[in-house]
N, CA, C and O of each residue as an XYZ file, in Angstrom:
320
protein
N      42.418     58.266    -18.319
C      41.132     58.362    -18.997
C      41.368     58.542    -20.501
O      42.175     59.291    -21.052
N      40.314     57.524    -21.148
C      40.841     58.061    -22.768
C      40.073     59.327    -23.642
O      39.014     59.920    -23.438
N      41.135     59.456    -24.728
C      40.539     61.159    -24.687
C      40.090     60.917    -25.907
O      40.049     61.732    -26.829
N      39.636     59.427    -25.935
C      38.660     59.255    -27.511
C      37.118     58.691    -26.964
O      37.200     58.018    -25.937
N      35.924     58.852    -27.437
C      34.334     58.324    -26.980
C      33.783     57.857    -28.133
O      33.555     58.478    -29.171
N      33.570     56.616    -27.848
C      33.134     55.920    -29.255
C      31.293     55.703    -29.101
O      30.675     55.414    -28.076
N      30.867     55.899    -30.171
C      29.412     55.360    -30.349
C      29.494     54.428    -31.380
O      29.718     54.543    -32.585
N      29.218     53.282    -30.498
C      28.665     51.882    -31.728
C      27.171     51.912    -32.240
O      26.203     52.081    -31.500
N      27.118     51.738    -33.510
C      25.752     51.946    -34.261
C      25.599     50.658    -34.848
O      25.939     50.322    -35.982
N      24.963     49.852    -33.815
C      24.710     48.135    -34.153
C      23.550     47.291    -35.045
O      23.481     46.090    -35.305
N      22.494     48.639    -35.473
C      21.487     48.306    -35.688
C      20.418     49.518    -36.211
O      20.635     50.730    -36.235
N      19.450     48.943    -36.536
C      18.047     50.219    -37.012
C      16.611     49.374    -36.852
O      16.322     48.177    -36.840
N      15.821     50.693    -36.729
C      14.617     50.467    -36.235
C      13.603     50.440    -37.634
O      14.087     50.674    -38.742
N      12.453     50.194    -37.489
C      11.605     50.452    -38.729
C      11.557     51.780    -38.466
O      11.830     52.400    -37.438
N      11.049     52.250    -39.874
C      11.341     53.900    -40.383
C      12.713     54.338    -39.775
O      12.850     55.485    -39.350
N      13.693     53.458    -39.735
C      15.423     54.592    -39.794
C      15.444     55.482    -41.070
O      15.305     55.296    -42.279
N      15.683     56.546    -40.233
C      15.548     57.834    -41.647
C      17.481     57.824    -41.819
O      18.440     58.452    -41.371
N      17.235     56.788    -42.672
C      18.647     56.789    -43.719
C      19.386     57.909    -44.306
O      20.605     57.805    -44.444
N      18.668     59.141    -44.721
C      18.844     60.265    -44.913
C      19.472     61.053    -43.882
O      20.588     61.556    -44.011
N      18.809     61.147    -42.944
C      18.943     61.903    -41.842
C      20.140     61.352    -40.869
O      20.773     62.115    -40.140
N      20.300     60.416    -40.916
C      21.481     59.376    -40.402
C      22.774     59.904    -41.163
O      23.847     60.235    -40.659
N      22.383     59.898    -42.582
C      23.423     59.865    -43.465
C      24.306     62.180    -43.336
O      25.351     62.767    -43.616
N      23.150     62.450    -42.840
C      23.497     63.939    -42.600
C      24.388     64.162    -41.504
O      25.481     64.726    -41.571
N      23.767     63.609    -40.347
C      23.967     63.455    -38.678
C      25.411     62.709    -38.761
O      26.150     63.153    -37.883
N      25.995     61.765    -39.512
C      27.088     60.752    -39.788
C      28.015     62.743    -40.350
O      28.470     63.453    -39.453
N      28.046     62.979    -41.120
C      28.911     64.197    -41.893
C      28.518     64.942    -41.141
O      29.110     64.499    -40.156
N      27.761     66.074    -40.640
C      27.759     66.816    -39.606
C      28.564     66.493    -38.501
O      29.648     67.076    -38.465
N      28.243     65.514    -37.362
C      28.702     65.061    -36.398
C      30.521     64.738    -36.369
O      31.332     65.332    -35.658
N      30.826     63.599    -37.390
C      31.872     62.826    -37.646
C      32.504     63.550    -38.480
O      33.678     63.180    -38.525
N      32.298     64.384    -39.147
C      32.943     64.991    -40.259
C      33.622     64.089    -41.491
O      34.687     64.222    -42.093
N      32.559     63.131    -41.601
C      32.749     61.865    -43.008
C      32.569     62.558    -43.649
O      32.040     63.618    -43.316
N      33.045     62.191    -45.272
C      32.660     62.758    -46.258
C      31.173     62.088    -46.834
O      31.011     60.896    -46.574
N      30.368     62.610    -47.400
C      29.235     62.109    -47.978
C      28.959     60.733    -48.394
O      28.024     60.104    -47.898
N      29.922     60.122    -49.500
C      30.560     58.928    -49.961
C      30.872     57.636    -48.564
O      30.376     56.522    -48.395
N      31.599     58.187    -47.994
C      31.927     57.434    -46.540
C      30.618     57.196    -45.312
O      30.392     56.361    -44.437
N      29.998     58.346    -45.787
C      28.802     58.776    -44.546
C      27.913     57.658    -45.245
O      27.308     56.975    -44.418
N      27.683     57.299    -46.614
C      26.425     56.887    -46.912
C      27.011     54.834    -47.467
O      26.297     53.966    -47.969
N      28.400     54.769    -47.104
C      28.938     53.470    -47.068
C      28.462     53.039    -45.646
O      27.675     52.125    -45.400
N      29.296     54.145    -44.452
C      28.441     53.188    -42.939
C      27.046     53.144    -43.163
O      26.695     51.968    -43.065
N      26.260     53.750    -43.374
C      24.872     53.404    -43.133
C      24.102     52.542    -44.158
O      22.916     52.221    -44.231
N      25.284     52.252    -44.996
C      24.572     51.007    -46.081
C      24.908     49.432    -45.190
O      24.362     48.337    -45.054
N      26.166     50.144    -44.716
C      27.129     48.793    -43.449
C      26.114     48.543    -42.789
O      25.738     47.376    -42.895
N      25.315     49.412    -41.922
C      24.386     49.211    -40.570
C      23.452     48.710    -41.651
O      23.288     47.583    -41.183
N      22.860     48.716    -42.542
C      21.574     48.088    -42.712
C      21.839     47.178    -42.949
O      20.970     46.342    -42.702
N      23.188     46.624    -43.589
C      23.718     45.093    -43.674
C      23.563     44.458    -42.482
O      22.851     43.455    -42.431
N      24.178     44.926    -41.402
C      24.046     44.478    -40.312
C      25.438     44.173    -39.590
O      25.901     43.216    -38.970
N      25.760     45.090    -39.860
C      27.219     45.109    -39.652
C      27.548     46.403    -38.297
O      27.130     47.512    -38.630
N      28.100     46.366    -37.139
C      28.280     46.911    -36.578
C      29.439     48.252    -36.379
O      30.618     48.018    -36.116
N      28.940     49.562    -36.535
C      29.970     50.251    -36.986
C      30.061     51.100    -35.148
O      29.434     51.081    -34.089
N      31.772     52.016    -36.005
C      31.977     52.618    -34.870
C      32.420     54.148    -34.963
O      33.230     54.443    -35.842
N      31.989     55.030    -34.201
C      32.415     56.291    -34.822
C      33.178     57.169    -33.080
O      32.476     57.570    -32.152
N      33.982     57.202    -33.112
C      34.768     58.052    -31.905
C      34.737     59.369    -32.096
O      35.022     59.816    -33.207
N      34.283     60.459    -30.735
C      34.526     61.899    -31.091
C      35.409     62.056    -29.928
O      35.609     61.082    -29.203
N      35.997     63.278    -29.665
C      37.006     63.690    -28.998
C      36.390     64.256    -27.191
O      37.100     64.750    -26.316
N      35.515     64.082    -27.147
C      34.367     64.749    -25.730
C      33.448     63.747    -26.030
O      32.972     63.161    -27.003
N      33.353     63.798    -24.236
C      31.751     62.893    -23.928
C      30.440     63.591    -24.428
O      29.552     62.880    -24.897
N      30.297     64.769    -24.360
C      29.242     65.460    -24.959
C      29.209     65.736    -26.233
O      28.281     66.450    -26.613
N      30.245     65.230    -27.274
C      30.025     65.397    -28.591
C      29.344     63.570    -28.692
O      28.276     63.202    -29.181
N      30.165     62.942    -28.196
C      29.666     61.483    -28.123
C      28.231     61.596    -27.709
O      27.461     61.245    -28.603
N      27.691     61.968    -26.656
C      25.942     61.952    -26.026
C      25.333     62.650    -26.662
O      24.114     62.521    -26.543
N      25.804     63.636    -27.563
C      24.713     64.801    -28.627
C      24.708     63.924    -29.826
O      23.628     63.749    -30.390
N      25.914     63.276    -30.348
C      25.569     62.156    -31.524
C      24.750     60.743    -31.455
O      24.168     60.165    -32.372
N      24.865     60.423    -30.287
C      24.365     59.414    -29.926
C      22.577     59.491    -29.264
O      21.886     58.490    -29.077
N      22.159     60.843    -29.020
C      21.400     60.743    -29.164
C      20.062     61.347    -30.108
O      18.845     61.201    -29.992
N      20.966     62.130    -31.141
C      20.445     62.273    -32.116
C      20.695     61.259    -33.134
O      20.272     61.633    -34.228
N      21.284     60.001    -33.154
C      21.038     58.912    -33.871
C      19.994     57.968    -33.850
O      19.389     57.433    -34.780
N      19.853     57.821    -32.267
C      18.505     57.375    -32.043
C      17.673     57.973    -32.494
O      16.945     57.195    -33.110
N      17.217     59.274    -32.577
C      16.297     60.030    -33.242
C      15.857     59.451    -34.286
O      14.646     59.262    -34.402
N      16.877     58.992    -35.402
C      16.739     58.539    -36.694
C      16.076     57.495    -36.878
O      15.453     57.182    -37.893
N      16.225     56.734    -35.584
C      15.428     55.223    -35.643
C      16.982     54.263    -35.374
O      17.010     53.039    -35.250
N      18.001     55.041    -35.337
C      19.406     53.523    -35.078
C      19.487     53.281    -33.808
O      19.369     53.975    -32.798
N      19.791     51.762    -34.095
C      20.169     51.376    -32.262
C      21.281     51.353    -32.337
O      21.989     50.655    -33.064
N      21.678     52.454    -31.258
C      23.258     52.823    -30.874
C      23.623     52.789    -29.113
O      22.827     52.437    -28.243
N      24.399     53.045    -28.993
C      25.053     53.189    -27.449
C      26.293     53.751    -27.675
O      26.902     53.873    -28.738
N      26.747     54.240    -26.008
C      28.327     54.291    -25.934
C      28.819     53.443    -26.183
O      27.954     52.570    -26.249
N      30.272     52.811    -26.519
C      31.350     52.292    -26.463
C      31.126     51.577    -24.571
O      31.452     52.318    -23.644
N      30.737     50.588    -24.362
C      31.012     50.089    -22.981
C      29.783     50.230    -21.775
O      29.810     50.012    -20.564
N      28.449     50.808    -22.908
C      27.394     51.780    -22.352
C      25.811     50.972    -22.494
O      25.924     49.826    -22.929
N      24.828     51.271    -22.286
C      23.645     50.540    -22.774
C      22.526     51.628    -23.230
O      22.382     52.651    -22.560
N      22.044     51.478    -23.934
C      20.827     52.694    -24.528
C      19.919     51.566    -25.026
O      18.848     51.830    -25.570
């Protein structure tokens, strides 16, 4: 079993709170600010990003507080 859990962030909804994404990205992932606010310039390009945490439940608490924001995300191999 691998001891990495990835959430792909493929996309955004109308009203994605970019902000709040950009918090949830450094909280969660522990990006730096600079890095946190490059992926989420990536996702509005349309560019598919990927962020791995070390537990399935750090992966399902990020992943579904991303949706919150308005991003369309999933697990790594998953459907949401």
């Amino acid at each position: 079993m691998s001891s990495k859990h990835t959430v792909e962030i493929f996309g955004w909804n109308k009203g994605f709170q970019t902000i709040d994404m950009m918090r949830l990205v450094r909280a969660r992932a522990g990006i730096q600010l600079g890095d946190a606010l490059a992926l989420v310039n990536r996702v509005l390009e349309g560019s598919v990003e990927k962020l791995s945490f070390s537990s399935a439940q750090d992966a399902e608490t990020f992943l579904r507080e991303a949706i919150k924001t308005g991003a369309k995300a999933r697990l790594e191999g998953g459907d949401v």
